[in-house]
Short mmCIF file of the C-alpha atoms (twelve columns), coordinates in Angstrom:
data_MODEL
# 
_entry.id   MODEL 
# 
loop_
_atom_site.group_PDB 
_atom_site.id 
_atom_site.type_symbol 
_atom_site.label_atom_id 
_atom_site.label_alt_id 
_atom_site.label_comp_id 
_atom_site.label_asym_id 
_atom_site.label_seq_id 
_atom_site.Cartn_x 
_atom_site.Cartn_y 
_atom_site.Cartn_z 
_atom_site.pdbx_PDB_model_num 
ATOM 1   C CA . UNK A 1   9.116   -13.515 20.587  1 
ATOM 2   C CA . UNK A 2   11.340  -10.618 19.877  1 
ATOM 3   C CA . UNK A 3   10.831  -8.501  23.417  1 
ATOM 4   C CA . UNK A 4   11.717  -5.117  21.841  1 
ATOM 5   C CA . UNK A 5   9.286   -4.497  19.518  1 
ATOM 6   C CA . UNK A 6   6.615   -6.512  21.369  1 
ATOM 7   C CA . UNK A 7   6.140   -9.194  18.255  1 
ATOM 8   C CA . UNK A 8   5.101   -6.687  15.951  1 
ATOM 9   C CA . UNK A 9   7.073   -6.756  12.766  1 
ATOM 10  C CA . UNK A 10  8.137   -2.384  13.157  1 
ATOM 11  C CA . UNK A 11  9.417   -0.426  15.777  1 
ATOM 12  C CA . UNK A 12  6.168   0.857   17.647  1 
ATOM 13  C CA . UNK A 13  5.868   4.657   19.219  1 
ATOM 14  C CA . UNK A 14  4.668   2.289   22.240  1 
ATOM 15  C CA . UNK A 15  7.891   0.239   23.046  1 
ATOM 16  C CA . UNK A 16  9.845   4.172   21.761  1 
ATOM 17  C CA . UNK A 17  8.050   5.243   24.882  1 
ATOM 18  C CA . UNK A 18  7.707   2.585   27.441  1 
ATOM 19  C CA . UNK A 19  11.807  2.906   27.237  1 
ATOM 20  C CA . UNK A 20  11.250  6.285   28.454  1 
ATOM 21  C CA . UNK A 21  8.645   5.817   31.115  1 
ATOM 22  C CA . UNK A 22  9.350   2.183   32.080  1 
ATOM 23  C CA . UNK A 23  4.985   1.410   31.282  1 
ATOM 24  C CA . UNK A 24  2.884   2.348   28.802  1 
ATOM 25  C CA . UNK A 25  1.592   5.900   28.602  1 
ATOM 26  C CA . UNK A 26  -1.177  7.570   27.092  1 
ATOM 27  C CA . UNK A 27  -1.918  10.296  24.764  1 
ATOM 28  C CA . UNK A 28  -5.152  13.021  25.930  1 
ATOM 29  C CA . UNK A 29  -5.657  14.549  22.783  1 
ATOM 30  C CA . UNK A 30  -6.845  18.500  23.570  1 
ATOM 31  C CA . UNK A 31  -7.814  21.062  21.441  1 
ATOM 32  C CA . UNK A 32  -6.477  24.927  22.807  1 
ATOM 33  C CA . UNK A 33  -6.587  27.033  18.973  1 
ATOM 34  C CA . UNK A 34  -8.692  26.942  16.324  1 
ATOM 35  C CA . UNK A 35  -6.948  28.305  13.099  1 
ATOM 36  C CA . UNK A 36  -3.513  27.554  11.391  1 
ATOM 37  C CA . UNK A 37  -1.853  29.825  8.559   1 
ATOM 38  C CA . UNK A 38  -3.631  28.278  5.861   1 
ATOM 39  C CA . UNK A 39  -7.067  29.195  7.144   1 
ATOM 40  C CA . UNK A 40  -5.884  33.117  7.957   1 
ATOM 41  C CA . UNK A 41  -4.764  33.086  4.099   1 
ATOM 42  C CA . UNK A 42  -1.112  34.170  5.103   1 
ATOM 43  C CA . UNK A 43  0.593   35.372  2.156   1 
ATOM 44  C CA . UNK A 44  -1.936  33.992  -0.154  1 
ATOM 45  C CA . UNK A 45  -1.979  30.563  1.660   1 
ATOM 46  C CA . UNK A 46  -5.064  28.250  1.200   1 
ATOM 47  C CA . UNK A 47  -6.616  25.819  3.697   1 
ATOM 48  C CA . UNK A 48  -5.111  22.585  3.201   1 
ATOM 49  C CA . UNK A 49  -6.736  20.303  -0.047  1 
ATOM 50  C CA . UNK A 50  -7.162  17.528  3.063   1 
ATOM 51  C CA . UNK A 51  -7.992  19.233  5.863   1 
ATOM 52  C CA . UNK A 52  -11.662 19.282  7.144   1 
ATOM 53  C CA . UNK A 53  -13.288 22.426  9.914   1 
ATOM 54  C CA . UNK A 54  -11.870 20.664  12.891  1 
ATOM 55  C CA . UNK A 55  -8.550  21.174  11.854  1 
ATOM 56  C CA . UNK A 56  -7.565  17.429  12.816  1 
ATOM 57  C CA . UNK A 57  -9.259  17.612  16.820  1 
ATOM 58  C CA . UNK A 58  -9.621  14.199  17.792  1 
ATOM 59  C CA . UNK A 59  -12.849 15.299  19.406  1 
ATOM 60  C CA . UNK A 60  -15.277 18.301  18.308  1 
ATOM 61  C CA . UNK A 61  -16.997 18.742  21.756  1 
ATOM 62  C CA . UNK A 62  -13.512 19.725  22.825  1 
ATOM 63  C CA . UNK A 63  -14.379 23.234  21.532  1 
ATOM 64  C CA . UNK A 64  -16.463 24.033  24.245  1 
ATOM 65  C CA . UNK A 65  -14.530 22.693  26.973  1 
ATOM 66  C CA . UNK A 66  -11.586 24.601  29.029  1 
ATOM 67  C CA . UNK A 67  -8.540  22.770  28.859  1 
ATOM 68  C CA . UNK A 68  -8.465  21.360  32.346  1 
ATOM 69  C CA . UNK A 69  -12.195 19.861  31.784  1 
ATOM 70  C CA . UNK A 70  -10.456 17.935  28.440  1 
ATOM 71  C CA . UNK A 71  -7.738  17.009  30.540  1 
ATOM 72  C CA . UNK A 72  -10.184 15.383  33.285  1 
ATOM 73  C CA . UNK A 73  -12.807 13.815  31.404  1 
ATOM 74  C CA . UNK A 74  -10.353 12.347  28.918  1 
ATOM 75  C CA . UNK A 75  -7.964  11.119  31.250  1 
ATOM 76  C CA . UNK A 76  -10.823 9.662   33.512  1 
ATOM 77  C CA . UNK A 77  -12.382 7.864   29.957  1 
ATOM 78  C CA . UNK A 78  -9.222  6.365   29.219  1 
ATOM 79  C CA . UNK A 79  -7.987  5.414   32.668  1 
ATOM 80  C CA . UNK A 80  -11.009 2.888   32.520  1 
ATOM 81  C CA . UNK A 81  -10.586 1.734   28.893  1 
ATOM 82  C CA . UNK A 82  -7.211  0.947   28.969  1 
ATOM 83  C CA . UNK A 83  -6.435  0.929   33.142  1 
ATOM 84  C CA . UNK A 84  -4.011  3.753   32.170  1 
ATOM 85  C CA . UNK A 85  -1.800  5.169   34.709  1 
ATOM 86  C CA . UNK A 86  0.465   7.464   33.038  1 
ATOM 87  C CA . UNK A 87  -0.428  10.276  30.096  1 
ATOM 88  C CA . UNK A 88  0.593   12.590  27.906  1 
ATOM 89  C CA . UNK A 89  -1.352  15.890  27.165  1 
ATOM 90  C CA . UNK A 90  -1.053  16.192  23.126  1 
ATOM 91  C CA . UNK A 91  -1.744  19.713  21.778  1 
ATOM 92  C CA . UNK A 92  -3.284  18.094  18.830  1 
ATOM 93  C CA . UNK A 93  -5.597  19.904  16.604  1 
ATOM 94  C CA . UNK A 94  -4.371  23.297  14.196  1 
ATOM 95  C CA . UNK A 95  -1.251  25.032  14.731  1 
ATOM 96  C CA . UNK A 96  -0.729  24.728  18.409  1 
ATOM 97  C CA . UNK A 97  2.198   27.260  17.955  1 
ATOM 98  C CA . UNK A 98  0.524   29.924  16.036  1 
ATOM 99  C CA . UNK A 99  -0.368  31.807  19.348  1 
ATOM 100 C CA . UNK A 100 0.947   33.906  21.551  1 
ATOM 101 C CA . UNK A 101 4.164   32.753  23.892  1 
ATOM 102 C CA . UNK A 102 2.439   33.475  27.070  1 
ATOM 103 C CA . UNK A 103 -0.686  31.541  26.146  1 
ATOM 104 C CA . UNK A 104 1.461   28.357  25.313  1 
ATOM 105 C CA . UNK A 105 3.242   29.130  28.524  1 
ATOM 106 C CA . UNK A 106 -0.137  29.116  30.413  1 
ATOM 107 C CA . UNK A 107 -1.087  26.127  28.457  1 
ATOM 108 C CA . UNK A 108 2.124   23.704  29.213  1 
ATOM 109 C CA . UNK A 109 1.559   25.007  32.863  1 
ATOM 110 C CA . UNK A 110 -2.117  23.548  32.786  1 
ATOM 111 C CA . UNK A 111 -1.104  20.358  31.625  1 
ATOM 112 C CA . UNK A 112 1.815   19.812  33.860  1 
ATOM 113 C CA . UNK A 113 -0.302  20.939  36.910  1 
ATOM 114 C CA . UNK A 114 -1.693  17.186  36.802  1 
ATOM 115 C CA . UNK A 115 0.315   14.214  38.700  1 
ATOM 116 C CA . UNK A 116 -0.769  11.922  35.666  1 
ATOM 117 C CA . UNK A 117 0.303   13.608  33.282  1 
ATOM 118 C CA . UNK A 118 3.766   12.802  32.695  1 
ATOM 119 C CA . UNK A 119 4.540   15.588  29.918  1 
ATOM 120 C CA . UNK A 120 2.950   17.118  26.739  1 
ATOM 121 C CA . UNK A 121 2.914   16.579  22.260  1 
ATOM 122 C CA . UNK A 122 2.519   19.694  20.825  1 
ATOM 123 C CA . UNK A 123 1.759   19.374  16.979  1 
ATOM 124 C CA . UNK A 124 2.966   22.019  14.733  1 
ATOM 125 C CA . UNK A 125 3.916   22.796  11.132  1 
ATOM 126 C CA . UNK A 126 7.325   24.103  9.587   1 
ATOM 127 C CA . UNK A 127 6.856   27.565  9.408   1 
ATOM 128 C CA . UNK A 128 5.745   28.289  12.836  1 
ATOM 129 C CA . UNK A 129 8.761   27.941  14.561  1 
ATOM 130 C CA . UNK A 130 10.228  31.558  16.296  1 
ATOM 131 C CA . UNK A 131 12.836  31.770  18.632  1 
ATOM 132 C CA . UNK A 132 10.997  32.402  21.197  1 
ATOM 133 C CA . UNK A 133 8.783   28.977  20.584  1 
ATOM 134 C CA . UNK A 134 12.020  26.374  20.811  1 
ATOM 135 C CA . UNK A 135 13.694  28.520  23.386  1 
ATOM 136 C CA . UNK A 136 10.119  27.880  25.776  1 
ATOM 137 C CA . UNK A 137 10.186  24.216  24.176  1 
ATOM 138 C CA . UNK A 138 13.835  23.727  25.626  1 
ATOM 139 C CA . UNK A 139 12.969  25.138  28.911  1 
ATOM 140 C CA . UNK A 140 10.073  23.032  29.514  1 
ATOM 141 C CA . UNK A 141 12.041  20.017  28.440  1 
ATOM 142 C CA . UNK A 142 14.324  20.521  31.768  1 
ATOM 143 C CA . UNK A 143 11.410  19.864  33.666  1 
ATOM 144 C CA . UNK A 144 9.228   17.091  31.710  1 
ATOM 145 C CA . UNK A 145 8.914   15.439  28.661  1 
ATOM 146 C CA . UNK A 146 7.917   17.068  25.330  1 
ATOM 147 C CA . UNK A 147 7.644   16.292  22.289  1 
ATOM 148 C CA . UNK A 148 6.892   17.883  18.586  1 
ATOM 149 C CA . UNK A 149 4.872   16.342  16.225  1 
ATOM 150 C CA . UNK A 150 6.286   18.226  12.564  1 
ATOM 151 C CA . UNK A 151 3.649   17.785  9.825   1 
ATOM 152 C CA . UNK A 152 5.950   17.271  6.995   1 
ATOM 153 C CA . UNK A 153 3.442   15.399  4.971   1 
ATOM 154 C CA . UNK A 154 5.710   15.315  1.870   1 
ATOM 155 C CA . UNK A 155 9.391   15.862  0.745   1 
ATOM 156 C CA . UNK A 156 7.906   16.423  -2.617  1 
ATOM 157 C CA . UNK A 157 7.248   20.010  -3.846  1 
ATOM 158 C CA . UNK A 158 4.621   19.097  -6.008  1 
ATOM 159 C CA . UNK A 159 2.728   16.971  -3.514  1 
ATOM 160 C CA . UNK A 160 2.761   19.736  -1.219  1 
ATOM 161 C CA . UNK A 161 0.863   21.879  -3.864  1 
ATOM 162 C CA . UNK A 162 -1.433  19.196  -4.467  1 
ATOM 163 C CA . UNK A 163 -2.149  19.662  -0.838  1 
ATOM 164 C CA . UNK A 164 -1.988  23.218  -0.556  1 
ATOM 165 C CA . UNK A 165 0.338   23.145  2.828   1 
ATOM 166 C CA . UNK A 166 2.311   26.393  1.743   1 
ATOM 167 C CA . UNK A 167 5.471   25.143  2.607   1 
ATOM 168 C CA . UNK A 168 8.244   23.202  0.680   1 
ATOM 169 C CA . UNK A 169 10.016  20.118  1.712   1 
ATOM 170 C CA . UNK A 170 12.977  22.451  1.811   1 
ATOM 171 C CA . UNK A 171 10.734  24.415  4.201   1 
ATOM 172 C CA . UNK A 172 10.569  20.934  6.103   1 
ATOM 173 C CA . UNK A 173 14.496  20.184  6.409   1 
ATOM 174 C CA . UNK A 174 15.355  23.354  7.840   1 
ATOM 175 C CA . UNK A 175 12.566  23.173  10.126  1 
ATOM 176 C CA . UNK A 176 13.939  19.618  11.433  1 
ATOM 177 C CA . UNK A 177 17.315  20.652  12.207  1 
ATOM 178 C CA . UNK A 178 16.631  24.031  13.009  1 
ATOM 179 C CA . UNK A 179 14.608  21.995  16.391  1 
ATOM 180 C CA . UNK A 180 17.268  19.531  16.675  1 
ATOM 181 C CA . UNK A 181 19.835  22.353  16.947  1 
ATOM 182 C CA . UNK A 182 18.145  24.313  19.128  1 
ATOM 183 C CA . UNK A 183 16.375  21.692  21.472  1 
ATOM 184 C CA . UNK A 184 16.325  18.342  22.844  1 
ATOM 185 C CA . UNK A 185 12.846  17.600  22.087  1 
ATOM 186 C CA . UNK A 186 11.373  14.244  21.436  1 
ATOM 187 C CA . UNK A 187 10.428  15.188  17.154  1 
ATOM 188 C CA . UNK A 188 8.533   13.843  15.214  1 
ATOM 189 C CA . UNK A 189 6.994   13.732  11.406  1 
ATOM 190 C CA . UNK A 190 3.755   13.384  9.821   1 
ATOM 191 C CA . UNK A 191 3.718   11.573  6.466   1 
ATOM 192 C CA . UNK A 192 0.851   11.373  3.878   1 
ATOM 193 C CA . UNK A 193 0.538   8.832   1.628   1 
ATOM 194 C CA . UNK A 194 -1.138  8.384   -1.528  1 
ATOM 195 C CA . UNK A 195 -0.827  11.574  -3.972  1 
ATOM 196 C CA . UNK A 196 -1.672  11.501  -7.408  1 
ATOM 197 C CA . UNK A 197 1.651   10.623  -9.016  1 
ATOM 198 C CA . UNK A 198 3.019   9.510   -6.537  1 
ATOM 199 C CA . UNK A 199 5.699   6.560   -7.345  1 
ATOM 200 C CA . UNK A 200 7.601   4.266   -5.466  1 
ATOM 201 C CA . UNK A 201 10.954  5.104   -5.926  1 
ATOM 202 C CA . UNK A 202 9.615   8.635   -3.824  1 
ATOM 203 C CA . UNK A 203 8.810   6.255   -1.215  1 
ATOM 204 C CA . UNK A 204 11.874  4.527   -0.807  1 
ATOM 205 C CA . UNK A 205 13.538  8.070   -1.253  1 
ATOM 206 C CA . UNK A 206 11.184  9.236   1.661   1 
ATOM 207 C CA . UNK A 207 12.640  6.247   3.778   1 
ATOM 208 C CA . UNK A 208 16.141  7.307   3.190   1 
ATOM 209 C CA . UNK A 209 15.655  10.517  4.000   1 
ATOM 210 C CA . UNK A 210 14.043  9.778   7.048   1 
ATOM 211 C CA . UNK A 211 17.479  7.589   8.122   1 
ATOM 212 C CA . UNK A 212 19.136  10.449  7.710   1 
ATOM 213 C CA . UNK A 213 17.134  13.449  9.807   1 
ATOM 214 C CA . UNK A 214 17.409  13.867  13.602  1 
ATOM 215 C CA . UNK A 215 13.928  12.491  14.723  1 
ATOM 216 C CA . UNK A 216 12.743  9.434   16.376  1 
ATOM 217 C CA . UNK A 217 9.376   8.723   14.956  1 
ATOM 218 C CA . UNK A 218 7.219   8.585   12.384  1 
ATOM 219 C CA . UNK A 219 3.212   8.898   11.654  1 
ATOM 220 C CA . UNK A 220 2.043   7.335   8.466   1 
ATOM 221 C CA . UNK A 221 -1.380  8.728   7.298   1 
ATOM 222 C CA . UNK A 222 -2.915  7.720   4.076   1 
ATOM 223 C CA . UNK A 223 -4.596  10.861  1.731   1 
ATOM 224 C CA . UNK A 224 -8.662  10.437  2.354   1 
ATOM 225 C CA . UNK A 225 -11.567 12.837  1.699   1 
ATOM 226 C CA . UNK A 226 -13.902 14.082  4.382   1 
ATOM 227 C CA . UNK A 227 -16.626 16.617  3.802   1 
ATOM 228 C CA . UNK A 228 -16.052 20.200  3.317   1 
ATOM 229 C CA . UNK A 229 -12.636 19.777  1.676   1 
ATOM 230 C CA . UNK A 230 -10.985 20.641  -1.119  1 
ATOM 231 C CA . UNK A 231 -10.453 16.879  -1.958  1 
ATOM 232 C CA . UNK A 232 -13.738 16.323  -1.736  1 
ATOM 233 C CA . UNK A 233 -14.327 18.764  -4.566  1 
ATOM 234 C CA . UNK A 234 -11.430 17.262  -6.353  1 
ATOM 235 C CA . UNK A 235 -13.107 13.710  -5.762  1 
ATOM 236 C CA . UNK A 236 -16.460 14.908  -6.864  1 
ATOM 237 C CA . UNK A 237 -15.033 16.443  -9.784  1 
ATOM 238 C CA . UNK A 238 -13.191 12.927  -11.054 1 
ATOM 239 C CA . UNK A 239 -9.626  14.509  -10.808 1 
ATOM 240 C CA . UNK A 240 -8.515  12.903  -7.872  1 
ATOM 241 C CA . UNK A 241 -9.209  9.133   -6.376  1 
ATOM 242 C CA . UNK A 242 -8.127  7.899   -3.181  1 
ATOM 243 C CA . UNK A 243 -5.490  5.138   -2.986  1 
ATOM 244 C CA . UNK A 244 -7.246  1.891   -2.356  1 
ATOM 245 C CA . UNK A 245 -6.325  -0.454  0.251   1 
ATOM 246 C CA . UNK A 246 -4.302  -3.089  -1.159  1 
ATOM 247 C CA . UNK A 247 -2.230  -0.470  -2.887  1 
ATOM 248 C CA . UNK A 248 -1.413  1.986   0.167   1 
ATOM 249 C CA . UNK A 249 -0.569  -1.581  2.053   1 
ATOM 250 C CA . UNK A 250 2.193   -2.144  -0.612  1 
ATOM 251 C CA . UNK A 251 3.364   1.698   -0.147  1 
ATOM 252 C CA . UNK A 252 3.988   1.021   3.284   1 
ATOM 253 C CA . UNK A 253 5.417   -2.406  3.316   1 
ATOM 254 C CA . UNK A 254 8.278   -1.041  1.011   1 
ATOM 255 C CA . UNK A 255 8.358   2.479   3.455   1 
ATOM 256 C CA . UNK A 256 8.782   0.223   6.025   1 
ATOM 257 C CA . UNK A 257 11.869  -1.929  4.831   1 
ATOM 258 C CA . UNK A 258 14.180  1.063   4.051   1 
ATOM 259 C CA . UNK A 259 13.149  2.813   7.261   1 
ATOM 260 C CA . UNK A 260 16.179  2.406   9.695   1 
ATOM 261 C CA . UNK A 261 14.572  0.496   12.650  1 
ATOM 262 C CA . UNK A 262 15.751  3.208   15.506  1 
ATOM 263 C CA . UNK A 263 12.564  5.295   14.378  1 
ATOM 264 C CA . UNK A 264 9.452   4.452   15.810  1 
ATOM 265 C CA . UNK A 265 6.354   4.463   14.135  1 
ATOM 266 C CA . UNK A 266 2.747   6.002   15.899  1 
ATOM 267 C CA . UNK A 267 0.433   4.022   12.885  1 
ATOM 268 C CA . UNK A 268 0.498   2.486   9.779   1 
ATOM 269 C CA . UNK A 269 -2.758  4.528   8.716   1 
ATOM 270 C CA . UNK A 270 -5.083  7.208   8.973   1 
ATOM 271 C CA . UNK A 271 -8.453  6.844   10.832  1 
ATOM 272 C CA . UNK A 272 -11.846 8.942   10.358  1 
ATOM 273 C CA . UNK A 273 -13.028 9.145   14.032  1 
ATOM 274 C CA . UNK A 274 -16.097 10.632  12.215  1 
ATOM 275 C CA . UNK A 275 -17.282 8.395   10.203  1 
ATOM 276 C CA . UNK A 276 -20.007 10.391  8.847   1 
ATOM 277 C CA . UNK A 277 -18.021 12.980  7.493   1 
ATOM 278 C CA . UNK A 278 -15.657 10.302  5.521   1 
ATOM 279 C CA . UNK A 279 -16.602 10.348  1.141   1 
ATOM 280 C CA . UNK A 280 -13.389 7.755   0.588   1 
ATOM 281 C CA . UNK A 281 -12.269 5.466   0.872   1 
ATOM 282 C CA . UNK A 282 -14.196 3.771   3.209   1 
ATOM 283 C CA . UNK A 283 -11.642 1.437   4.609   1 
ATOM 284 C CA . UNK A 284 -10.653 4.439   6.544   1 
ATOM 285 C CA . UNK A 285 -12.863 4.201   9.176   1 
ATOM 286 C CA . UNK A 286 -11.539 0.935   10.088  1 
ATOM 287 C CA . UNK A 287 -9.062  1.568   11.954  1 
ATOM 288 C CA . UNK A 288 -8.023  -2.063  13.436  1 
ATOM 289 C CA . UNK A 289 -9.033  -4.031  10.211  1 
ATOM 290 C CA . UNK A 290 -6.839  -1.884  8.658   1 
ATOM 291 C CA . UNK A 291 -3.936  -1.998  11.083  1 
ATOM 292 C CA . UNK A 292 -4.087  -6.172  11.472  1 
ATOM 293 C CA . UNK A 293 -4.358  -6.158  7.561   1 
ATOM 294 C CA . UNK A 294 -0.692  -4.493  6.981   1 
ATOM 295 C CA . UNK A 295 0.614   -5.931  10.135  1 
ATOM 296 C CA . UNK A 296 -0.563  -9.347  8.469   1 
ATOM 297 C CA . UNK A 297 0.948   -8.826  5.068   1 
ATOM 298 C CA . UNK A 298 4.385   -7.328  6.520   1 
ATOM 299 C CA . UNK A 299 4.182   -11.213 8.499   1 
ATOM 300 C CA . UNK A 300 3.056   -13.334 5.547   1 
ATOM 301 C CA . UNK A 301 5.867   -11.227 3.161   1 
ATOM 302 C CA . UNK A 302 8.607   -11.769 5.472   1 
ATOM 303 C CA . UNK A 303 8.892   -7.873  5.714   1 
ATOM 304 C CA . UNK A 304 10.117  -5.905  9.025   1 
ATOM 305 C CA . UNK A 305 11.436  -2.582  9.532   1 
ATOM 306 C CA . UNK A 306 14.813  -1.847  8.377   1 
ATOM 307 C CA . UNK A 307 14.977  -4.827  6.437   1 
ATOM 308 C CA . UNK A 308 16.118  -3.952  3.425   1 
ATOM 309 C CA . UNK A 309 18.650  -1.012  5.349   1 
ATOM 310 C CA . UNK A 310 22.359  -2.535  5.727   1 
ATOM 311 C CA . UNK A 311 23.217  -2.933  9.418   1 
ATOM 312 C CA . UNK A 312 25.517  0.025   10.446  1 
ATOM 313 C CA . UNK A 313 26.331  -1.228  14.473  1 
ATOM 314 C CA . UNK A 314 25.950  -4.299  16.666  1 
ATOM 315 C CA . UNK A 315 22.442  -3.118  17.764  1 
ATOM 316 C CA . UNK A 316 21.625  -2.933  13.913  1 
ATOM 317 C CA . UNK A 317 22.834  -6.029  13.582  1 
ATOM 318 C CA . UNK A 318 21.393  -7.690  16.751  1 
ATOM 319 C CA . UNK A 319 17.728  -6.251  15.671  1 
ATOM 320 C CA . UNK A 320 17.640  -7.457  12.172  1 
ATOM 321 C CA . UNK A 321 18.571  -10.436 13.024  1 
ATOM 322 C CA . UNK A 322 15.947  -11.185 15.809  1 
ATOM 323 C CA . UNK A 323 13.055  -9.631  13.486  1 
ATOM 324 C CA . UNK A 324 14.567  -11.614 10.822  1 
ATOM 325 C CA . UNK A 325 14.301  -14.864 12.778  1 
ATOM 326 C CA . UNK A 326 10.771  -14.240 14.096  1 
ATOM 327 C CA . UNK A 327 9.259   -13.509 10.930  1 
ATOM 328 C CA . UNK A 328 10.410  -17.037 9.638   1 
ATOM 329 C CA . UNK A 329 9.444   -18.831 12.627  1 
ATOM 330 C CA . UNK A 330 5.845   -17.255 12.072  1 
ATOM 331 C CA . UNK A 331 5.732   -18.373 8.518   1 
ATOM 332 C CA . UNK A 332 6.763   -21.439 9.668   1 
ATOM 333 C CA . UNK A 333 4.055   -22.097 11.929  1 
# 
């Protein structure tokens, strides 16, 4: 079995951070803001075509809880699910740095105050990214670990308008190296597959540009409709249908071979935690079926990360070769 991507046939955020911690670790998702740009209507801004009233909290009764009683009862729910040990606070839901300095200040503080907790996520968006915010991200990365989720979503203007983000993909680039530049951060993108129009020659183009950017992960999300959206008007309304299955599958297999194998990937899909508020497609609320199906086809199509990306070094070299071998001794068998 290849050891460093624990048999799976991609580069997992888990093995990207048990090389940092030595053991797995564990994300508490917490919620600390509840509006974004979009949802003010900054400079004529719209809420985002996908994105429901909770703003993307993993949980809604996190609302009406302080952020040390998230912290707690999280941590204490997934210490006995998973016999978890070590954990990372994510700043999930909204904008988490469309507030003010001293409350993210007070908020890092509150997450670091716990022995478990071994540093903090914070998810953001391009255009909310001051001075002030990477100079306090760079300070609290002397002391801990932190890391920035970026949701890119697209590197295609006219995707981006299909989603209403109010940002470009230009937007996005700058944003990227402007954190590099300024910080050492752990940084991350958010990808969302399955636009209208959307062709496969802009995923492979999304790969390659991903090779090329200074971050070390990825998170893949497919385009679904929830309640209370603008998709779900759009879906309603016949203009718009949700990739199926089969066909977001194929998207990712082909992301997934021109994606260079040093960046790790969170998940291969979006999941509707509430399942009630999922329209389409339904295959979204399934979140293992759907991750065993890909991981499945990637096996059965002799596909791994990276492997369609020429080999640059000896550790390029050494990794495609080992995935390469395991995926034919599977198909063997």
């Amino acid at each position: 079995m290849e050891k460093g991507w624990s048999g799976l046939p991609y580069h997992s955020i888990a093995e990207h951070y048990k090389r940092i911690f030595n053991e797995k670790v564990y994300k508490i998702p917490v919620t600390v803001v509840d509006n974004c740009p979009n949802r003010m209507g900054l400079k004529g801004m719209k809420t985002c075509s996908f994105c429901d009233v909770w703003g993307s909290a993993a949980r809604e009764v996190s609302f009406q809880m302080s952020l040390d009683q998230q912290i707690i009862d999280f941590q204490k729910l997934i210490e006995k699910r998973y016999h978890a040990k070590k954990f990372l606070v994510y700043f999930q839901a909204y904008t988490n740095t469309f507030t003010k300095i001293s409350t993210l200040r007070q908020n890092f503080e509150t997450a670091l105050s716990y022995d478990f907790v071994k540093g903090f996520v914070v998810g953001t968006r391009p255009d909310c990214l001051s001075p002030a915010v990477l100079d306090l991200w760079q300070e609290y990365y002397q002391k801990s670990f932190v890391a920035v989720e970026l949701g890119v979503q697209s590197f295609y203007d006219e995707h981006l308008e299909f989603m209403r983000r109010g940002h470009t993909a230009e937007d996005s680039i700058k944003a990227i190296h402007k954190i590099a530049n300024s910080t050492a951060v752990d940084l991350g993108i958010h990808l969302i597959i399955g636009s209208p129009g959307e062709s496969d020659q802009q995923i492979i183009d999304t790969a390659k540009r991903c090779n090329d950017l200074p971050i070390t992960n990825i998170k893949l999300h497919n385009l679904h409709v929830l309640k209370n959206t603008e998709l779900e008007k759009y879906f309603n309304q016949g203009t718009f249908q949700p990739i199926e299955r089969e066909d977001y599958k194929n998207k990712v297999l082909l992301f997934l071979s021109y994606l260079h194998p040093r960046i790790a990937v969170h998940r291969l899909a979006a999941f509707a935690s509430r399942w009630e508020e999922l329209i389409a497609p339904k295959w979204t609320s399934d979140r293992m079926g759907t991750h065993q199906f890909i991981v499945d086809q990637l096996r059965s199509e002799q596909v791994f990360q990276g492997c369609l990306v020429p080999p640059q070094t000896e550790s390029d070299k050494y990794l495609f070769e080992k995935m390469k071998d395991r995926i034919v001794r599977i198909d063997r068998n």
